[in-house]
FIKOL-745053 format. One record per residue (C-alpha): x, z, y; residue in three letters. Coordinates in nm, 2 decimals, always signed. Layout:
<sites>
(site (X Z Y) "ALA")
...
</sites>
This chain:
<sites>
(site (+6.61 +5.75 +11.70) "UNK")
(site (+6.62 +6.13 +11.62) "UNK")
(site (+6.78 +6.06 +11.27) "UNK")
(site (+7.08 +5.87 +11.45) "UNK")
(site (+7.10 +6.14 +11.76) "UNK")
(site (+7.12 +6.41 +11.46) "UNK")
(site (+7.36 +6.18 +11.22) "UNK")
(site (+7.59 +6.11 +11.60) "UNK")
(site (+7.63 +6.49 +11.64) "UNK")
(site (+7.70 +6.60 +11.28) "UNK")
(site (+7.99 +6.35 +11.28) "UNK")
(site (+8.09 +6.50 +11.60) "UNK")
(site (+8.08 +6.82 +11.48) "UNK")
(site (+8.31 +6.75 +11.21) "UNK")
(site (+8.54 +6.58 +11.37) "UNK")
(site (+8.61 +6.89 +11.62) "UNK")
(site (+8.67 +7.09 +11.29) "UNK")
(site (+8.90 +6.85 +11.20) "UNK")
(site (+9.09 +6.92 +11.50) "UNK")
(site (+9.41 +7.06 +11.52) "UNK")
(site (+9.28 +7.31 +11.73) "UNK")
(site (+8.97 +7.37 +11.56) "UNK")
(site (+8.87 +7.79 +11.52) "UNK")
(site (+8.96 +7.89 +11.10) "UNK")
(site (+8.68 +8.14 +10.95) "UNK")
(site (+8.84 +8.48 +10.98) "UNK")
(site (+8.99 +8.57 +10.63) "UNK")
(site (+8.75 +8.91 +10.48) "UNK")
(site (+8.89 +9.21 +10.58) "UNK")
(site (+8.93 +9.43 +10.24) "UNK")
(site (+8.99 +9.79 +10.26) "UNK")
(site (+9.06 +9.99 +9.89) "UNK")
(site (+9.00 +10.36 +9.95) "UNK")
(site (+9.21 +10.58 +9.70) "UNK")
(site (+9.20 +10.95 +9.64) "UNK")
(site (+9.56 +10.92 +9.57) "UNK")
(site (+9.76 +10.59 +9.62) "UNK")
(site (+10.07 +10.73 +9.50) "UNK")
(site (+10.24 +10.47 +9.28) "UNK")
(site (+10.26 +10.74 +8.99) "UNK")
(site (+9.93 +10.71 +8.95) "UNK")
(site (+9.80 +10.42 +8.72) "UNK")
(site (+9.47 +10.41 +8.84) "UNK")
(site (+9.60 +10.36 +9.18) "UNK")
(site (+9.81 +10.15 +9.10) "UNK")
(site (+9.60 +9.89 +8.89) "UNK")
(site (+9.38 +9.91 +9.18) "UNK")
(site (+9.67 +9.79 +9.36) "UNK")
(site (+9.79 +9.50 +9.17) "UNK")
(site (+9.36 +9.36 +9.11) "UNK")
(site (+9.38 +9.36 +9.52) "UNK")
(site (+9.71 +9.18 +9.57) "UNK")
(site (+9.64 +8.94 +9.25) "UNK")
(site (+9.32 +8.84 +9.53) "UNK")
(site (+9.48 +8.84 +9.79) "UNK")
(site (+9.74 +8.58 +9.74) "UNK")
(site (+9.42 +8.38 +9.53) "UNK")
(site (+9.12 +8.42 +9.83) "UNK")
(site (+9.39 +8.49 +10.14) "UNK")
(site (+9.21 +8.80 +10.20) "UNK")
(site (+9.33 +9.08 +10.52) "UNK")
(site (+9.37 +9.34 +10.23) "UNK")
(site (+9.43 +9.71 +10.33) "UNK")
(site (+9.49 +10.06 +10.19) "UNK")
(site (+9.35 +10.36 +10.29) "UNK")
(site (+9.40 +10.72 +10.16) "UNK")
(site (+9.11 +10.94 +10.13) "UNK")
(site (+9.29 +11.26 +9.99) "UNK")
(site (+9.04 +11.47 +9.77) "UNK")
(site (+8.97 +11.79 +10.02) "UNK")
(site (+9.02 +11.61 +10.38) "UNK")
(site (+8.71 +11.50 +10.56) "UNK")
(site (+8.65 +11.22 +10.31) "UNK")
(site (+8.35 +11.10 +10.48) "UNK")
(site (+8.51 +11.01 +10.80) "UNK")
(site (+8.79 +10.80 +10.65) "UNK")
(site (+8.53 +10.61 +10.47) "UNK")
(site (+8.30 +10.54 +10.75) "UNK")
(site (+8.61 +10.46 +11.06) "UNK")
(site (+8.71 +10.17 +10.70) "UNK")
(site (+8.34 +10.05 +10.68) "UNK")
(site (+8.33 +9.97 +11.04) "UNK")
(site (+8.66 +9.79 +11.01) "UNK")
(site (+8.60 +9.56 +10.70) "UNK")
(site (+8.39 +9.36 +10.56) "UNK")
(site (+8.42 +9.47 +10.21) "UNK")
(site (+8.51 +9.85 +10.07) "UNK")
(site (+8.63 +9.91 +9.74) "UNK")
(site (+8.59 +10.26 +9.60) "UNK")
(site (+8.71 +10.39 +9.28) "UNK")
(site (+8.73 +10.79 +9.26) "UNK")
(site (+8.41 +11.01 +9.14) "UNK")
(site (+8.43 +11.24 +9.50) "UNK")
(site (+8.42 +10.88 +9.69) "UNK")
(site (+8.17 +10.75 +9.47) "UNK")
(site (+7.92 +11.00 +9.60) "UNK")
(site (+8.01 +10.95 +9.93) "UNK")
(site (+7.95 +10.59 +9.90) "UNK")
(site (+7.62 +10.66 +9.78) "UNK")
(site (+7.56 +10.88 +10.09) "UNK")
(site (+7.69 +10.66 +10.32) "UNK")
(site (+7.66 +10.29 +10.26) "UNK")
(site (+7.28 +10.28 +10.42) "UNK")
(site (+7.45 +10.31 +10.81) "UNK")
(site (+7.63 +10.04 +10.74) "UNK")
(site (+7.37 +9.72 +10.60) "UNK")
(site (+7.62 +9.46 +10.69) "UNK")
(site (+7.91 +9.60 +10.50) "UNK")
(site (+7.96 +9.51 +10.12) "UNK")
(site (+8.09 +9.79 +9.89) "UNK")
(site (+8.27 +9.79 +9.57) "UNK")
(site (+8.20 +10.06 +9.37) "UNK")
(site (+8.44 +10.07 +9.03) "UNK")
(site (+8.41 +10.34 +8.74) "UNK")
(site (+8.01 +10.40 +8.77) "UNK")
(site (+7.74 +10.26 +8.90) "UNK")
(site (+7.52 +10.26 +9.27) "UNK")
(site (+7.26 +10.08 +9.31) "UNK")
(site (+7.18 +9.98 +9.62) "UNK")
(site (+7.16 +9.63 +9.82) "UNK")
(site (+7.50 +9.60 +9.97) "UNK")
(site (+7.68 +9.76 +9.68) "UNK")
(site (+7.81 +9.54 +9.37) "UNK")
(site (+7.94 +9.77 +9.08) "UNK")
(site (+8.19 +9.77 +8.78) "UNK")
(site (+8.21 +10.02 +8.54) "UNK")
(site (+8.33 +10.02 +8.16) "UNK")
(site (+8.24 +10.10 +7.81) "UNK")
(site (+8.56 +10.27 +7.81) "UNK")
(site (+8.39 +10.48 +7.54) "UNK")
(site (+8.43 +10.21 +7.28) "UNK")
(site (+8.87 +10.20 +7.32) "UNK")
(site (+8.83 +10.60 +7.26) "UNK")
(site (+8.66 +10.57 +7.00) "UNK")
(site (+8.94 +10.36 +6.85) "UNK")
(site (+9.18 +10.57 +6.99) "UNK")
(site (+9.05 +10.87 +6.83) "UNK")
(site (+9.05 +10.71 +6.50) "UNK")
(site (+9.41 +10.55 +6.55) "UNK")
(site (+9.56 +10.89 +6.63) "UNK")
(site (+9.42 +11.04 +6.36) "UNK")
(site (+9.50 +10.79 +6.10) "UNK")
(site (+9.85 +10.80 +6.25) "UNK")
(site (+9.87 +11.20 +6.26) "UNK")
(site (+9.78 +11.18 +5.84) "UNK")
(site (+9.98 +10.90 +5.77) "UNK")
(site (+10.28 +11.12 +5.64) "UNK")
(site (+10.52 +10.87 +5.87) "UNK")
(site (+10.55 +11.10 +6.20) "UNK")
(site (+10.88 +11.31 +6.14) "UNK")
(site (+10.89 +11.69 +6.31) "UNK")
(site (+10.67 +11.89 +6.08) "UNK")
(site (+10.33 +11.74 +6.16) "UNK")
(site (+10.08 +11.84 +5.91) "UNK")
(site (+9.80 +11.59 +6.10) "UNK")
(site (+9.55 +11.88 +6.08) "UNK")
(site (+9.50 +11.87 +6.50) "UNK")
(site (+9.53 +11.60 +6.75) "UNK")
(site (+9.51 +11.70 +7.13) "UNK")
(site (+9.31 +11.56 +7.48) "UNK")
(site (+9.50 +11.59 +7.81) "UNK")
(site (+9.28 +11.55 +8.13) "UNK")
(site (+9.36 +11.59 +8.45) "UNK")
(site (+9.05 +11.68 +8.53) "UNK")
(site (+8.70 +11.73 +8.38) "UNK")
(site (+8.44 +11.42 +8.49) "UNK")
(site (+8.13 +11.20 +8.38) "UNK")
(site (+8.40 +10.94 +8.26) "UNK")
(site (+8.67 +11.21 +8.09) "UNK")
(site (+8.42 +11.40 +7.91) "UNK")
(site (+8.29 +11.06 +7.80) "UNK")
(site (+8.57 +10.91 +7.69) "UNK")
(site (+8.65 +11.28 +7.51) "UNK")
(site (+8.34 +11.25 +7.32) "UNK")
(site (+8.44 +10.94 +7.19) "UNK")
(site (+8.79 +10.98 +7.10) "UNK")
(site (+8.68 +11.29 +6.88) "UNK")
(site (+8.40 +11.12 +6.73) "UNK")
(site (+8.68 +10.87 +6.60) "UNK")
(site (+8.91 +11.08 +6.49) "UNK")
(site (+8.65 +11.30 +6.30) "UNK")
(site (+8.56 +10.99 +6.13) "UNK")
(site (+8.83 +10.92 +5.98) "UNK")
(site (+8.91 +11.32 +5.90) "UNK")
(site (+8.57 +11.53 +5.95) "UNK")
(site (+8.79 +11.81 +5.91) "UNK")
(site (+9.06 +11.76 +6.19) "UNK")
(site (+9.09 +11.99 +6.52) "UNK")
(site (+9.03 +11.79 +6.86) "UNK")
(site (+9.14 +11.99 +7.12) "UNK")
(site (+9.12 +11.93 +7.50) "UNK")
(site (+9.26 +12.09 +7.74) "UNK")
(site (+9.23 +12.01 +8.14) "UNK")
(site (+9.50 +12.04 +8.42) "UNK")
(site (+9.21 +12.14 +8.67) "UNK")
(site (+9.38 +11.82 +8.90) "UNK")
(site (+9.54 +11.49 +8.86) "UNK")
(site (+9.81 +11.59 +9.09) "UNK")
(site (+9.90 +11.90 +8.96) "UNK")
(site (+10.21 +11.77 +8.76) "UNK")
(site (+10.31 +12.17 +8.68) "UNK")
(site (+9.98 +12.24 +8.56) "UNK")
(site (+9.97 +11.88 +8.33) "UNK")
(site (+10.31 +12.01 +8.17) "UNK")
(site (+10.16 +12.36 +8.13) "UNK")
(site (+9.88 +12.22 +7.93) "UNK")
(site (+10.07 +11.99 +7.73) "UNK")
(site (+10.29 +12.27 +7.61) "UNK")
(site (+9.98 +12.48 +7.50) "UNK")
(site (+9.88 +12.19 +7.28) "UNK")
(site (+10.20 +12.10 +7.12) "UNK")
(site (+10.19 +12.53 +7.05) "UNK")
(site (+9.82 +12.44 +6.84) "UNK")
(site (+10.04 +12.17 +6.62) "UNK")
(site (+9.89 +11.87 +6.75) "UNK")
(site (+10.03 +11.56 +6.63) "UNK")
(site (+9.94 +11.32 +6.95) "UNK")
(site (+9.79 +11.37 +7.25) "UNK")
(site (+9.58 +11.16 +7.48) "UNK")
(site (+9.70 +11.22 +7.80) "UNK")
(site (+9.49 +11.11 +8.11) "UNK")
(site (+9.63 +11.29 +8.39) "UNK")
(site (+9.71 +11.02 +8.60) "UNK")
(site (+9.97 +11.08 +8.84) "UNK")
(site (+10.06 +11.46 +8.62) "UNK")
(site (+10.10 +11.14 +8.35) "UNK")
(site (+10.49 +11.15 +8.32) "UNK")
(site (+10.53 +11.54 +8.38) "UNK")
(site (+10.30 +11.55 +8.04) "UNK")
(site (+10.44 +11.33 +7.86) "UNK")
(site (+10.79 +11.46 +7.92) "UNK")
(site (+10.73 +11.78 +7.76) "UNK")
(site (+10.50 +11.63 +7.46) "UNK")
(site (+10.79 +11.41 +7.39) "UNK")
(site (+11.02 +11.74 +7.45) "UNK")
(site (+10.85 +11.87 +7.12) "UNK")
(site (+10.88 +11.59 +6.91) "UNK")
(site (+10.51 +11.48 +6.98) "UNK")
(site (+10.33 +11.13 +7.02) "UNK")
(site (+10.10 +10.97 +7.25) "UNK")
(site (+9.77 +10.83 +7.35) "UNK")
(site (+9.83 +10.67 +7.73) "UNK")
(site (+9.61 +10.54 +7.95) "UNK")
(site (+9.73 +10.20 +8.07) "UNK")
(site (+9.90 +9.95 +7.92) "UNK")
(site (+10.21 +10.01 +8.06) "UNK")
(site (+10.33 +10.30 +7.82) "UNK")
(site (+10.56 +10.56 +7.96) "UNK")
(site (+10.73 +10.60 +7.65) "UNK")
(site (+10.64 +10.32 +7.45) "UNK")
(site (+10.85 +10.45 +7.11) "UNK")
(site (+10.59 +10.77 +7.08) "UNK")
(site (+10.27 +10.62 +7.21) "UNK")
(site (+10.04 +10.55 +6.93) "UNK")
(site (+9.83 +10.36 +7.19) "UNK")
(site (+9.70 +10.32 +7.52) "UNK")
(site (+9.28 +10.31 +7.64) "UNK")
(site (+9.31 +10.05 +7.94) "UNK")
(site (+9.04 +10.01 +8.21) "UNK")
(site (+9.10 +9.70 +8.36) "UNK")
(site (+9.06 +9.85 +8.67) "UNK")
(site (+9.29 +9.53 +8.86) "UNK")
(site (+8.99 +9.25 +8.72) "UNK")
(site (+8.74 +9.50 +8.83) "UNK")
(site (+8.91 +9.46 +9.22) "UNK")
(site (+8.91 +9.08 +9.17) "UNK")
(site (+8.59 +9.00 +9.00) "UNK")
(site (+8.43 +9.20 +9.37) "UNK")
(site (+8.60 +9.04 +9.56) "UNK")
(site (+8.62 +8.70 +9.41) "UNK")
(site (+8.21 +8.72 +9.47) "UNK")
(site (+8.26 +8.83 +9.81) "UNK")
(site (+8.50 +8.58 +9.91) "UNK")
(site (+8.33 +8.30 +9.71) "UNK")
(site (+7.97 +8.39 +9.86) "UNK")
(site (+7.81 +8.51 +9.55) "UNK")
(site (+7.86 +8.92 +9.61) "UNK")
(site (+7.60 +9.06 +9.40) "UNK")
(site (+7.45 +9.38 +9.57) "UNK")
(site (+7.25 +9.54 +9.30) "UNK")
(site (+7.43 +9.51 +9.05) "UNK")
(site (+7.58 +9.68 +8.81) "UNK")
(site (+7.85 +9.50 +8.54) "UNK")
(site (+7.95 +9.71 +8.23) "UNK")
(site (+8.29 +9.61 +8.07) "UNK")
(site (+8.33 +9.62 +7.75) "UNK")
(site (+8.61 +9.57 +7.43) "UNK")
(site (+8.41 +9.24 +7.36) "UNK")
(site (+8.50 +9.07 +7.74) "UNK")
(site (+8.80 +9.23 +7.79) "UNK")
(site (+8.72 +9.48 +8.03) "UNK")
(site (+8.80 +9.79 +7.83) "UNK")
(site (+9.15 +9.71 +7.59) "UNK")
(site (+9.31 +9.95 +7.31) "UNK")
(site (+9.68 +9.81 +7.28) "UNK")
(site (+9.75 +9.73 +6.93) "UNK")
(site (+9.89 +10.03 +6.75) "UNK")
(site (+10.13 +9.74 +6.56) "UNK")
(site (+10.32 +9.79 +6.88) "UNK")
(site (+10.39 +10.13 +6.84) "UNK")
(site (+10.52 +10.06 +6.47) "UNK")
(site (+10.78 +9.79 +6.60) "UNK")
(site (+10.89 +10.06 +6.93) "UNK")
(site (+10.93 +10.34 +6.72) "UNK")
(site (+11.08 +10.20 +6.36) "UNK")
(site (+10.83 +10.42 +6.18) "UNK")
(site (+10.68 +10.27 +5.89) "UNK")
(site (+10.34 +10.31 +6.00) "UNK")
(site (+10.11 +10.23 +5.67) "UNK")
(site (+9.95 +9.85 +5.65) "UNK")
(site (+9.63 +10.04 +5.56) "UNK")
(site (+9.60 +10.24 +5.96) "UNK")
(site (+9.55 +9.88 +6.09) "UNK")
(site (+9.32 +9.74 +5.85) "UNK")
(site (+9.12 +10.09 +5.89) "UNK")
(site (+9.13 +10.06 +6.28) "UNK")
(site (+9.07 +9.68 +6.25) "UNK")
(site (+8.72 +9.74 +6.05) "UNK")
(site (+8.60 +9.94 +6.31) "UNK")
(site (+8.67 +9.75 +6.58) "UNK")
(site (+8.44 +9.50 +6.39) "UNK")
(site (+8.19 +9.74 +6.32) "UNK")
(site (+8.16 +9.85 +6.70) "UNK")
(site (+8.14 +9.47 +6.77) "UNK")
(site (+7.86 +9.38 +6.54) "UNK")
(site (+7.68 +9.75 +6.65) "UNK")
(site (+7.71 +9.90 +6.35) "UNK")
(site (+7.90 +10.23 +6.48) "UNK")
(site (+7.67 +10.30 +6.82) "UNK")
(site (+7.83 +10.56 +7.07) "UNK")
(site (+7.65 +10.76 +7.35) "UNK")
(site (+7.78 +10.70 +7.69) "UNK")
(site (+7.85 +11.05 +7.86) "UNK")
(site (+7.92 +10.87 +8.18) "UNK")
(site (+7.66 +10.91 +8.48) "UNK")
(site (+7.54 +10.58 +8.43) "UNK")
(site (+7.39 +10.52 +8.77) "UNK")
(site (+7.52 +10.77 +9.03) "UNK")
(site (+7.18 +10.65 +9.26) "UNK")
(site (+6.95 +10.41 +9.23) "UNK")
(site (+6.93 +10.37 +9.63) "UNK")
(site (+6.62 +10.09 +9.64) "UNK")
</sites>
């Protein structure tokens, strides 16, 4: 008797879902906080394009907040936890207010990209990006020696172009020169830093000093100060090292470290949206999944006509395999975990 009362209502109860009137689940409510949404910036906007790539996939209320570096940062971040059900966060000056903050708010998820929190309603993603520097390093000096770059070069220096100094720069700095003094121990590696990734004046300021030093290519990671940099490298007949895949010039840029800071966005909210968020966690991309990418400096040979030596790809190709199998084993400079909040 109770097994048919219980089997009578379930049908019942599925039928009223079946209803045209019937209540939907509410769609999650996904709010990206960025230091600096301007579409200049790539970071920004590869955040951008991982959150609209799930919302058209999970139908997700997506929104975008901006958290400006030097406003009350804290307040914007707490008025979008208690409007959404998931908060992405992506800058080092949010990541530490995440970390002080996500404890009021036990029924919120977070997302927290670039470094790690550890706490239970926080999922991270952050990269190996120390690996694609590496590589980088080692492309740009290979290229600077190559004898192929025309305007003088004597491929005794390449340069570092940060917008600012943090955990994940001076990381990826390490690495790059690591590379490039691998393949020339005797080369000059010199970084200079903007003191902002706003400050487009400042970025072009820098990028001048280096070109002054005779470096051959320059990473530049300046985010949005990207194009006011690059403008004047390219000014003095210098190359490139970018930092996304799209390539702002891609006729001087050797080759480009990408985060893949869009599957990052998806991958957290695919788990939120799919009911598998995994607070706790923290997921370290690497070259080997995908998460981290160097573009393929064959790219650069085809843009720029250049007759870039068989011999640079093969090098860079060798390595690649030797970081794979962990033969060549680089330190992380990165804060690993920002705060183990158990």
């Amino acid at each position: 008797m109770f097994f048919r009362r219980f089997l009578s209502f379930a049908l019942l109860f599925l039928v009223v879902l079946s209803l045209p009137g019937a209540v939907a689940a509410a769609p999650l409510r996904v709010t990206l906080l960025l230091e600096d949404p301007d579409p200049a910036n790539p970071q920004a906007a590869d955040l951008r394009q991982g959150l609209e790539q799930a919302r058209k996939r999970f139908g997700i209320e997506a929104h975008i907040v901006a958290a400006p570096a030097g406003e009350n940062q804290t307040a914007v971040f707490r008025a979008a936890a208690g409007a959404s059900d998931l908060v992405l966060v992506a800058d080092a000056r949010l990541h530490e207010v995440l970390r002080d903050n996500a404890a009021n708010f036990r029924k919120v998820r977070f997302g927290c990209i670039d470094t790690g929190v550890r706490a239970p309603n926080i999922m991270s993603v952050t990269f190996a990006d120390e690996q694609a520097a590496f590589l980088a390093g080692a492309a740009a000096a290979l290229t600077a020696r190559s004898g192929v770059l025309p305007g003088g070069f004597t491929g005794e220096a390449i340069g570092w172009l940060s917008g600012e100094s943090t955990p994940m720069d001076d990381s990826m700095f390490s690495a790059y020169a690591e590379g490039a003094r691998l393949i020339s121990p005797e080369i000059r590696v010199i970084r200079r830093d903007a003191g902002s990734f706003t400050d487009e004046a400042a970025a072009a300021g820098q990028a001048d000093g280096l070109m002054d030093e005779g470096t051959a290519v320059v990473a530049v990671m300046a985010r949005r100060a990207d194009a006011a940099a690059v403008k004047h490298i390219a000014a003095r007949g210098g190359y490139l090292v970018g930092e996304t895949s799209r390539a702002l010039l891609p006729e001087r840029t050797v080759t480009s470290i990408v985060r893949r800071l869009d599957l990052a966005v998806f991958e957290i909210v695919a788990a939120a949206a799919e009911g598998r968020f995994a607070g706790g966690k923290i997921i370290t991309r690497t070259l080997e999944d995908g998460g981290v990418v160097l573009t393929p400096p064959e790219a650069f040979a085809r843009h720029s006509g250049l007759a870039v030596p068989q011999r640079v790809f093969s090098r860079l190709e060798e390595l690649r395999r030797e970081l794979a199998s962990g033969n060549i084993r680089l330190q992380s400079r990165r804060v690993p975990t920002l705060c183990d909040c158990y």
